[in-house]
C-alpha positions as CSV (number, residue, x, y, z in Angstrom):
1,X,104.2,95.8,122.6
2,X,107.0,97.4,124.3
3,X,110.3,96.4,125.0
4,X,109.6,95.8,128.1
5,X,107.3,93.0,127.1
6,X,110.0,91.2,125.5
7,X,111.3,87.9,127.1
8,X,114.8,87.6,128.4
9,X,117.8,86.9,125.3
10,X,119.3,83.5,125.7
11,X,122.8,82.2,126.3
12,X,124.7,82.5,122.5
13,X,125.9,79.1,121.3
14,X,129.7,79.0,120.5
15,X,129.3,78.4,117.1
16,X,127.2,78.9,114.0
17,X,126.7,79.2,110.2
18,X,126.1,82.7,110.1
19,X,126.7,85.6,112.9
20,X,124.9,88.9,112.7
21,X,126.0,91.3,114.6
22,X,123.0,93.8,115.7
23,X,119.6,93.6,115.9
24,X,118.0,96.4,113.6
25,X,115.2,95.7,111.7
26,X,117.6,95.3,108.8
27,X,120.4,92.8,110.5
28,X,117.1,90.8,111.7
29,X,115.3,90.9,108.2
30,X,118.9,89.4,106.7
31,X,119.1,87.0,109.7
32,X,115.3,85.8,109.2
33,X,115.9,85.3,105.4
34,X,119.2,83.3,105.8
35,X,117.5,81.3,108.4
36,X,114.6,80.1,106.4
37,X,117.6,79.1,104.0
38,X,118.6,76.4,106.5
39,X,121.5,78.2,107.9
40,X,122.4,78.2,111.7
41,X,121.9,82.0,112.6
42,X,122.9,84.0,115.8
43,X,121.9,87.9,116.1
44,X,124.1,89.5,118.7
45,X,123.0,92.6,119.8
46,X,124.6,95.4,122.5
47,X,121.5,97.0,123.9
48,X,119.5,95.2,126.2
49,X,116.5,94.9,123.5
50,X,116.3,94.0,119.9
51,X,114.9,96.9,117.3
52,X,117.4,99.3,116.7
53,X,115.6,102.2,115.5
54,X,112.4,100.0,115.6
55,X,111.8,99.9,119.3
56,X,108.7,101.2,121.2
57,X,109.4,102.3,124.8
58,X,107.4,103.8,127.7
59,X,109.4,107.0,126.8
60,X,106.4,109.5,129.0
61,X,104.1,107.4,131.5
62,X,103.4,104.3,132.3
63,X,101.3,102.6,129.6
64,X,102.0,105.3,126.8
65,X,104.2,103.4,124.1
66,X,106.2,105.9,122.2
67,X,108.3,105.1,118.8
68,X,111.6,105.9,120.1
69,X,112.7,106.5,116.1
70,X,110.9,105.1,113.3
71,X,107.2,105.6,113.2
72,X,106.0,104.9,109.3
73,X,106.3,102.0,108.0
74,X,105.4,102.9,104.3
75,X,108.6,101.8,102.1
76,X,109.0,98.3,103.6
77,X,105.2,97.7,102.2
78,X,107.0,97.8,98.8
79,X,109.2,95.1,99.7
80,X,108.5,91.6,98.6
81,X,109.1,90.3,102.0
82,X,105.6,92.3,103.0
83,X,104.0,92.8,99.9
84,X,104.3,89.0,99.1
85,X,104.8,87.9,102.6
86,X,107.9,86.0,101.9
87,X,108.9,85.5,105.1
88,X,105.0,85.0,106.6
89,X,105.4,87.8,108.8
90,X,102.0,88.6,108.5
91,X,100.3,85.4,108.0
92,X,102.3,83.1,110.5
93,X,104.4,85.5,113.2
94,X,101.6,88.0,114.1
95,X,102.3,91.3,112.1
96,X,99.6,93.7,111.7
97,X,99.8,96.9,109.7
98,X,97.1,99.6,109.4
99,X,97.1,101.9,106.4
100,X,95.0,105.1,107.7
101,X,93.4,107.6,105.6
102,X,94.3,110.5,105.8
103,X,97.4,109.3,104.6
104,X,98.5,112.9,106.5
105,X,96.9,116.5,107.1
106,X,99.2,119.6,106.5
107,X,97.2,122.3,108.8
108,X,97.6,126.2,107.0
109,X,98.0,129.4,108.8
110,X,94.9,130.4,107.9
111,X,93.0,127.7,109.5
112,X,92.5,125.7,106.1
113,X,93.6,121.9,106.1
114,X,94.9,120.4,103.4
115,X,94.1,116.6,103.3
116,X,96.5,114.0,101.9
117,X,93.9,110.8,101.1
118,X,94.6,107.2,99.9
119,X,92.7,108.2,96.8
120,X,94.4,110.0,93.9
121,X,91.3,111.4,92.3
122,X,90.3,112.4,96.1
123,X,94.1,114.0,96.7
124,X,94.0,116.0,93.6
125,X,90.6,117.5,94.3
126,X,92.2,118.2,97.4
127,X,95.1,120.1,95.7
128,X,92.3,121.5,92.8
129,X,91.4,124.0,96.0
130,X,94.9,125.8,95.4
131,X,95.3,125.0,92.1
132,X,93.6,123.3,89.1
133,X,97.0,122.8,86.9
134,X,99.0,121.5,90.2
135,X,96.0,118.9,91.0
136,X,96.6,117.9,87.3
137,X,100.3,118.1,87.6
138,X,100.0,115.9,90.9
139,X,98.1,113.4,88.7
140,X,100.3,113.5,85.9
141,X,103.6,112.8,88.8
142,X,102.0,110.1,90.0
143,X,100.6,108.2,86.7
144,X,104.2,108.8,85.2
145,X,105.3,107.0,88.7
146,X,103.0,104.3,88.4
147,X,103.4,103.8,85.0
148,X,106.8,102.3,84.6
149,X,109.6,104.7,87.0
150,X,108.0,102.7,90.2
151,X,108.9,99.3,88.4
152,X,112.8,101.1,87.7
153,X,112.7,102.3,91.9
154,X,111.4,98.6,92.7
155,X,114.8,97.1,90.9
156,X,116.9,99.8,91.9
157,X,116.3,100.0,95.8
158,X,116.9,95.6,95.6
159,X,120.4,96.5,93.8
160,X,119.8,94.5,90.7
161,X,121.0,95.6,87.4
162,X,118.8,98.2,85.3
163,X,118.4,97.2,81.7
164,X,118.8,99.8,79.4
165,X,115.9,101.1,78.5
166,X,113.6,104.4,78.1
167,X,111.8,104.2,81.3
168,X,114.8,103.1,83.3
169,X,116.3,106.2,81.6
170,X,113.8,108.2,82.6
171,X,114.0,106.9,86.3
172,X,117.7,107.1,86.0
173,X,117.7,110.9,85.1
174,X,114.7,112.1,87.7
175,X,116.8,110.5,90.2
176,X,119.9,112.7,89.6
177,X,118.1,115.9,90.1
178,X,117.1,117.3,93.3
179,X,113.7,117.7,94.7
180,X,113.7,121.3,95.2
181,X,114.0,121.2,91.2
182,X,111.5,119.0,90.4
183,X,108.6,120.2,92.5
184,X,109.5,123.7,91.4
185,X,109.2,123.1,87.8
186,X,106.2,121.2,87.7
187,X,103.9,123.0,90.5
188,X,103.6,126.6,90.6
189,X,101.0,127.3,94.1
190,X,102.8,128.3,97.4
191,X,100.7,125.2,99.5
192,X,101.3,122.6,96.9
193,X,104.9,123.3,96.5
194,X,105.4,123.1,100.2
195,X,103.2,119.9,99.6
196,X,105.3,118.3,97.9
197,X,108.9,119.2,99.5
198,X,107.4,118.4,103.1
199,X,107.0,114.9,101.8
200,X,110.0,114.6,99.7
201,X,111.8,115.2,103.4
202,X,110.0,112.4,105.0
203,X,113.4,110.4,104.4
204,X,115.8,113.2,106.1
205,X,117.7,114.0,103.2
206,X,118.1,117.6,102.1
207,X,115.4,118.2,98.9
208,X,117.8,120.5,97.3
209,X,121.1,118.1,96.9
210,X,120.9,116.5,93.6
211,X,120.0,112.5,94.0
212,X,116.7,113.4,95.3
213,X,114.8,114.3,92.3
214,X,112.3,110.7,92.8
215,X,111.7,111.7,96.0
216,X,108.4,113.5,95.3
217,X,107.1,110.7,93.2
218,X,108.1,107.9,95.2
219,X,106.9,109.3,98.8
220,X,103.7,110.9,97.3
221,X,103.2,107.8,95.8
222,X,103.3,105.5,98.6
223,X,101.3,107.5,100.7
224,X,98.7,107.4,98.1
225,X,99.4,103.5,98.5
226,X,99.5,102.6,102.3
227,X,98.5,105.7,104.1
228,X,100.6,106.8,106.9
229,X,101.1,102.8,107.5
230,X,101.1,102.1,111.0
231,X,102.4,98.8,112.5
232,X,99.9,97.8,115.6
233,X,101.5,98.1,118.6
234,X,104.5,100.0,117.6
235,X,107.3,99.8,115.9
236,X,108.9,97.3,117.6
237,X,106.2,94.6,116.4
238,X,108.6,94.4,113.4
239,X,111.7,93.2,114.9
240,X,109.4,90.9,117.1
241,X,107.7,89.2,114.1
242,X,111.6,88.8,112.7
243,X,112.7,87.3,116.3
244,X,109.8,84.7,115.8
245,X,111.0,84.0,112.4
246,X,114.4,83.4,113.2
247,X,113.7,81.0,115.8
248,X,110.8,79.0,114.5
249,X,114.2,78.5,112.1
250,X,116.6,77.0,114.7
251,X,118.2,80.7,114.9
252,X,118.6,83.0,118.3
253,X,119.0,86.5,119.3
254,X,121.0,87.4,122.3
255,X,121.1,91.1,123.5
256,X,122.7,93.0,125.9
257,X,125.7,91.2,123.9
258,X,128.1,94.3,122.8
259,X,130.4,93.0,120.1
260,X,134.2,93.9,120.3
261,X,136.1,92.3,117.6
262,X,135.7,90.4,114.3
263,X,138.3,87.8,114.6
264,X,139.5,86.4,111.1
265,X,142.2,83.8,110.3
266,X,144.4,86.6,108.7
267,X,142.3,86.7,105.6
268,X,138.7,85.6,106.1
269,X,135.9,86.7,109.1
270,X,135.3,84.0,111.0
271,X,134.3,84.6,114.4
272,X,132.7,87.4,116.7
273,X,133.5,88.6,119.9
274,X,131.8,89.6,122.6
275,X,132.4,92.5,125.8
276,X,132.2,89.7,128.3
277,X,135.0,87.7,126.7
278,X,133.4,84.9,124.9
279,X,133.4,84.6,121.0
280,X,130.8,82.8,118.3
281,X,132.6,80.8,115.3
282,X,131.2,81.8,112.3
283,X,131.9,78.6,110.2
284,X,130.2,80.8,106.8
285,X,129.7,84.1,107.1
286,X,129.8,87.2,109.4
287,X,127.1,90.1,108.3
288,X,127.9,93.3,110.2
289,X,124.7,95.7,111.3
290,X,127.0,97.9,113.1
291,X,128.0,101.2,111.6
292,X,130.3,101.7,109.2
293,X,132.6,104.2,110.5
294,X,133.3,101.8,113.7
295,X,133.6,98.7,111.6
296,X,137.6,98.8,110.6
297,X,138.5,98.8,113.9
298,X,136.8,96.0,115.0
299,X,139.0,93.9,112.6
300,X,141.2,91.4,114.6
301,X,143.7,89.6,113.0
302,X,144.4,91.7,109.7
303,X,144.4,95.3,108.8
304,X,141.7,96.8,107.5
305,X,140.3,96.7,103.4
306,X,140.5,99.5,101.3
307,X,136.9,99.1,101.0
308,X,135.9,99.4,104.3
309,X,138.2,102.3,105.2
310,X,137.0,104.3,102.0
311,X,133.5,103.8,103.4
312,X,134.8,105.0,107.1
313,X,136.4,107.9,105.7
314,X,133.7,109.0,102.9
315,X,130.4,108.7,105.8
316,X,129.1,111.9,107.3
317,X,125.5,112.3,109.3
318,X,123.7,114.2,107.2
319,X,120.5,116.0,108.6
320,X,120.5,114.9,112.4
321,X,117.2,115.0,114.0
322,X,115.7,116.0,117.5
323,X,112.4,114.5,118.8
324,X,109.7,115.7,121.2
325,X,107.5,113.3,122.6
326,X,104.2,113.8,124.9
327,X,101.3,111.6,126.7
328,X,98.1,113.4,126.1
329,X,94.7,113.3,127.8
330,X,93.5,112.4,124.4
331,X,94.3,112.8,120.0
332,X,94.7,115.8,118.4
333,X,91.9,117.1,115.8
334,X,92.8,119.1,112.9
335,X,91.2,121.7,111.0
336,X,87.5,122.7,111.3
337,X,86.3,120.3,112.0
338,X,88.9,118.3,114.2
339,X,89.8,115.7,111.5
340,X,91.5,112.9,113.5
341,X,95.0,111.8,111.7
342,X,98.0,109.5,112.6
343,X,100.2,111.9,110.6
344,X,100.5,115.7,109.9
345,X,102.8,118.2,108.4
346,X,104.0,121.5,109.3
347,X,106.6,124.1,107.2
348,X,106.4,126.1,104.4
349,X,109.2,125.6,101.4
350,X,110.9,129.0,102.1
351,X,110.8,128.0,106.1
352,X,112.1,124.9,105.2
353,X,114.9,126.4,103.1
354,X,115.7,128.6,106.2
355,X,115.5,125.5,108.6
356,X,118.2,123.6,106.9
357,X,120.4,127.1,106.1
358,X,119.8,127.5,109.7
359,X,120.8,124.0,110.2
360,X,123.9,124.2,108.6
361,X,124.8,126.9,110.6
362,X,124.5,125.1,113.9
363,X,121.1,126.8,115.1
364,X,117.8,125.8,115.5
365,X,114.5,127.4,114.2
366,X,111.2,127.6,115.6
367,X,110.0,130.1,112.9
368,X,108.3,128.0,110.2
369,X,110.4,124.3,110.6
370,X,109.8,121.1,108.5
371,X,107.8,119.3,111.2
372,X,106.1,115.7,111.6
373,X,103.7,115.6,113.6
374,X,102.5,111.8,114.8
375,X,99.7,111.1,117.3
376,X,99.4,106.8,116.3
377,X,97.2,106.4,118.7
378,X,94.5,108.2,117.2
379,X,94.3,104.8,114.9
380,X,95.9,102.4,117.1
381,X,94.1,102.6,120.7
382,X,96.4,99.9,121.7
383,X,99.7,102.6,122.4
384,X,97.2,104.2,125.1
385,X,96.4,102.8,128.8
386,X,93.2,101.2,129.3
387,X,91.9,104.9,130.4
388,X,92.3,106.6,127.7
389,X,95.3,109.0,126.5
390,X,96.9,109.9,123.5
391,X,100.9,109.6,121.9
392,X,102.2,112.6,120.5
393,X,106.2,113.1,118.5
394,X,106.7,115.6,116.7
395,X,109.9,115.2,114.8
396,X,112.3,117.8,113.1
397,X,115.6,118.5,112.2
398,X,118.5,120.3,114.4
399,X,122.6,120.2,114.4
400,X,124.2,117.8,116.8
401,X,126.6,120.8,117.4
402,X,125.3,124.4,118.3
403,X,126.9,127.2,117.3
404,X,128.9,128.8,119.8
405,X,129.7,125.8,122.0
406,X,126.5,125.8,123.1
407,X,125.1,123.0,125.2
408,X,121.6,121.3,124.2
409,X,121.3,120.1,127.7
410,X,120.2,124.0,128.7
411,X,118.5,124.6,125.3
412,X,116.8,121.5,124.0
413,X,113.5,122.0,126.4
414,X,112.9,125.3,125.2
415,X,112.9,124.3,121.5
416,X,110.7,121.6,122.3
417,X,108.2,124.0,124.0
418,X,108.7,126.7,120.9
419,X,107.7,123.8,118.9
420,X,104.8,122.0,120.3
421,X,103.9,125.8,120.8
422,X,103.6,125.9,116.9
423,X,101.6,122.7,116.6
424,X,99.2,123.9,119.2
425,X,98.0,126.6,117.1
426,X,96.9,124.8,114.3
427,X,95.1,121.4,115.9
428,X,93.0,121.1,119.1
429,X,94.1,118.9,122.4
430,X,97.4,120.2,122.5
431,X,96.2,122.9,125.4
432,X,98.6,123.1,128.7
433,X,95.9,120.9,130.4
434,X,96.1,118.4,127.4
435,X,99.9,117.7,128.4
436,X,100.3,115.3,131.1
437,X,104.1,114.6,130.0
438,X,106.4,116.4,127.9
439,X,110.1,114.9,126.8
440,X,112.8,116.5,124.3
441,X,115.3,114.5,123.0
442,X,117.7,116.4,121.3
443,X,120.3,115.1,118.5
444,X,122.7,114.1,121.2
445,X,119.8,112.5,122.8
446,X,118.9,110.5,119.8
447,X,122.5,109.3,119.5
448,X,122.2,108.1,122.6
449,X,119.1,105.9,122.0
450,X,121.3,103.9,119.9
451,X,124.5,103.4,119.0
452,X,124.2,103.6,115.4
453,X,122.9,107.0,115.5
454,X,126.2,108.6,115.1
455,X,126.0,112.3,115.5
456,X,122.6,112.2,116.0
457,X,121.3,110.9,112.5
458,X,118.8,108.0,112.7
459,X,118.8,107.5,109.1
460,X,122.0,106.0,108.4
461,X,123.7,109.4,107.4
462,X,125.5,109.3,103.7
463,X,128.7,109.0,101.7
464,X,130.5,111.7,99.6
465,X,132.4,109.7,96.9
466,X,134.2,111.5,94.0
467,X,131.3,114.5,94.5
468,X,128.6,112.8,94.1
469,X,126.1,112.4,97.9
470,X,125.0,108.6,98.2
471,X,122.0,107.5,100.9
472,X,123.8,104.3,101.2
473,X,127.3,102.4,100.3
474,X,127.3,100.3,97.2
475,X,128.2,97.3,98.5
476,X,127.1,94.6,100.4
477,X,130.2,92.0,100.3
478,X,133.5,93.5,101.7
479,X,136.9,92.4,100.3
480,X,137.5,90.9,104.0
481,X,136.3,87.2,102.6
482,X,133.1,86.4,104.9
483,X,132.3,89.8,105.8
484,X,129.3,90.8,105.2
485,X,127.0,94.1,105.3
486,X,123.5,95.1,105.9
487,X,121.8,97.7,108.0
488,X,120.9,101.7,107.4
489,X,124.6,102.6,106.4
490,X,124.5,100.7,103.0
491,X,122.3,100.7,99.7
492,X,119.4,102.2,99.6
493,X,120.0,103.7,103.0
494,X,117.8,104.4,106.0
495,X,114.1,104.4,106.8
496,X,112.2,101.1,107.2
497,X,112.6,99.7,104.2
498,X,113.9,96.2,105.2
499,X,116.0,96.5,101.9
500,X,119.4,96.7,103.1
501,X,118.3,93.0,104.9
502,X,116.9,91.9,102.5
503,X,119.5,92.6,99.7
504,X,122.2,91.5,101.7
505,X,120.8,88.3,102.6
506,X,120.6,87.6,98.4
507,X,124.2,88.2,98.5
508,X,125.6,86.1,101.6
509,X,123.4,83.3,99.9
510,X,125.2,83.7,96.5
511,X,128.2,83.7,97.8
512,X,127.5,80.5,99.8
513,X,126.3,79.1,96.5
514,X,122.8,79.1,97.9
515,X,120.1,79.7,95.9
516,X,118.1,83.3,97.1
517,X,115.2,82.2,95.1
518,X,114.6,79.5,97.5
519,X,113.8,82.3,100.0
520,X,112.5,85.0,98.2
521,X,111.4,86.2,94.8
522,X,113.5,87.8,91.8
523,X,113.3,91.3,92.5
């Protein structure tokens, strides 16, 4: 499904329980949860469509569905909502996930392939090609994972309280150290260092900054879980299960609705308004998607919290991203023997070093990048026309601002070409004749997609408080009474996680002195 399948937005009622302003994944997983509550719910949403960063468009040719954004949907299979189905997204409103194996392929220079399987003892004979000691250094990462830090992860990416205790300890300290310093001291071989920092960048976030020492665990981990988990029909069958959820609940979702004021009482949120001039009451609660540097000044009413303006003021992108998407007569194949794969990896760990020194310095690199390379349709036939075809993204990271004043406008096609140039040498079907459409979309392109993706980063960006880097704010209340948070900006951050919905949803029903276990389980 595309958005352009999706049925027209209804009229918003005048008043409600609860307004939600946007309609991300994570504003509809909050919506969907405080609906099945028995609140009154209203999503309002500026773009024409729901999703967000989970929207599937007809970005090439007629009948090729592209993920505009998000492509994996690996982390939210973690989440109680999907792994116990608490909100009967897959059993009642039609959501299908496929985990693939491969989980991913990282093609080598020399023609090798490594292959990333859903089996550990499979993966580590895998990595035993390079290296014996890393294929039992992989095992030993992921048994330590699986043997308690995952359970510590689970609690900490819901925001509950950590007891104090060894293992949490444990978890506690890996997570304060950086990637880069964790893969380095427990692998020593060239491919299976570059491995393991090409997934620990899956989430955007720069491997060497301290706060991303779980990183490797936690990604490697869930790979070896779900595969490179791929939602049938794209993407935006996620915020369409929610949509059914919310309404089979009494609730509605109106886009093409952009919101341009939170209008309190003096004190406490209690409305929402919209561009056209109408408002919604909010008699409970108002839970803001939106992002978090524009959110101050949609106050009306009363100034802005210390809160909120400490959260404008400490936000900065982080690693913006530039996309390249294709139709193709048909998949790619990989190695030797063409291995067909939803997922594959590209960069070294001293090209990615380069890359994001490069980065910082405003230019982009086509020498050996940190590239994802996605081609869904070689497990879901359902993204291609009835003729045949093939989707094709690769994804990377680039500065919203080049150097020099330079414009991405005149530069952003040849990137793309320098790139997809790189991929063509180590799969097959990516030939000239292969193409039959090509589009770049560079950072500023990206920001454009959606208005959340300030200065071109997708995954919510980051906060810099008292020197330490967070994914996400700490915070889902606000000290404006009835305001509310959710969405990639806040705890744990970005990705398709469903978390920051989910989490914020517990807290709008505590503070209404609702129970959340009603809705959904302890942790």
């Amino acid at each position: 499904m595309t958005e352009a399948d999706l049925p027209p937005s209804p009229s918003p009622p005048a008043v409600a329980d609860v307004v939600v302003i946007g309609a991300g994944h994570n504003s509809l997983v909050a919506g969907a949860y405080l609906a099945r509550a028995g609140l009154e719910v209203v999503v309002v949403e500026a773009n024409a469509t729901p999703g967000g960063n989970t929207r599937t468009q007809e970005l090439t040719l007629p009948g090729f569905a592209h993920d505009s954004c998000s492509s994996a949907h690996v982390l939210i299979q973690n989440n109680p909502m999907i792994r116990d189905d608490e909100l009967g997204l897959v059993s009642d409103s039609g959501l299908e996930y496929l985990a693939t194996d491969p989980a991913v392929v990282l093609p080598q220079e020399d023609g090798d392939l490594l292959v990333m399987h859903r089996d550990l003892g499979a993966t580590a004979a895998e990595l035993a090609r390079w290296s014996p000691d890393d294929a039992r250094a992989f095992e030993q990462l992921i048994g330590e994972w699986r043997g308690g830090l995952a359970a510590a992860h689970g609690r900490w990416s819901s925001h509950l309280p950590q007891p104090d205790d060894p293992v949490t300890r444990r978890y506690l300290d890996l997570r304060r150290r950086s990637a880069w310093d964790v893969v380095h001291e427990r692998f020593s071989h060239p491919v299976v260092r570059s491995f393991m920092l090409w997934l620990a960048l899956a989430t955007i976030q720069d491997p060497r900054r301290p706060g991303t020492g779980f990183l490797p665990s936690s990604l490697a981990a869930g790979r070896l879980d779900f595969g490179w988990t791929t939602p049938v029909g794209g993407s935006q069958a996620l915020p369409s299960a929610l949509i059914r959820i919310i309404e089979k609940h009494g609730g509605h979702v109106v886009c093409g609705a952009p919101v341009t004021g939170v209008g309190t009482d003096g004190v406490h949120a209690t409305s929402v308004r919209i561009a056209d001039g109408s408002s919604i009451r909010a008699r409970r609660a108002v839970v803001a998607g939106g992002h978090l540097t524009k959110l101050p000044g949609l106050l009306e009413g009363r100034a802005p919290t210390a809160d909120l303006e400490q959260a404008r003021d400490a936000w900065r992108p982080g690693l913006s991203v530039l996309a390249v998407h294709a139709a193709l007569r048909g998949d790619l194949g990989f190695g030797p023997d063409g291995l067909t794969s939803a997922a594959a990896g590209l960069g070294t760990a001293a090209g990615t070093v380069r890359h994001l020194d490069r980065f910082a310095a405003g230019e982009w690199d086509a020498d050996d990048p940190w590239l994802l390379v996605v081609n869904q349709t070689a497990v879901d036939p359902t993204r291609r026309p009835d003729d045949g075809g093939g989707t094709f993204k690769i994804l990377t990271i680039a500065p919203y601002e080049l150097a020099g004043g330079r414009s991405w406008a005149e530069e952003k096609d040849e990137y793309g070409a320098r790139i997809v140039e790189l991929v063509r040498r180590r799969c097959t079907g990516l030939a000239s004749a292969d193409i039959l459409s090509l589009r770049t979309e560079s950072p500023v392109d990206v920001a454009a997609h959606n208005p959340q993706n300030v200065g071109g980063s997708c995954h919510g960006g980051e906060f810099s408080l008292d020197g330490e880097v967070l994914a996400g704010w700490q915070r889902y209340d606000t000290d404006v009474p009835g305001l509310f948070l959710t969405g990639a900006c806040v705890h744990p951050g970005g990705s398709v996680s469903g978390r920051p919905g989910r989490n914020a949803a517990r807290a709008v029903l505590t503070s209404l002195g609702l129970d959340p276990l009603d809705v959904m389980g302890p942790t």
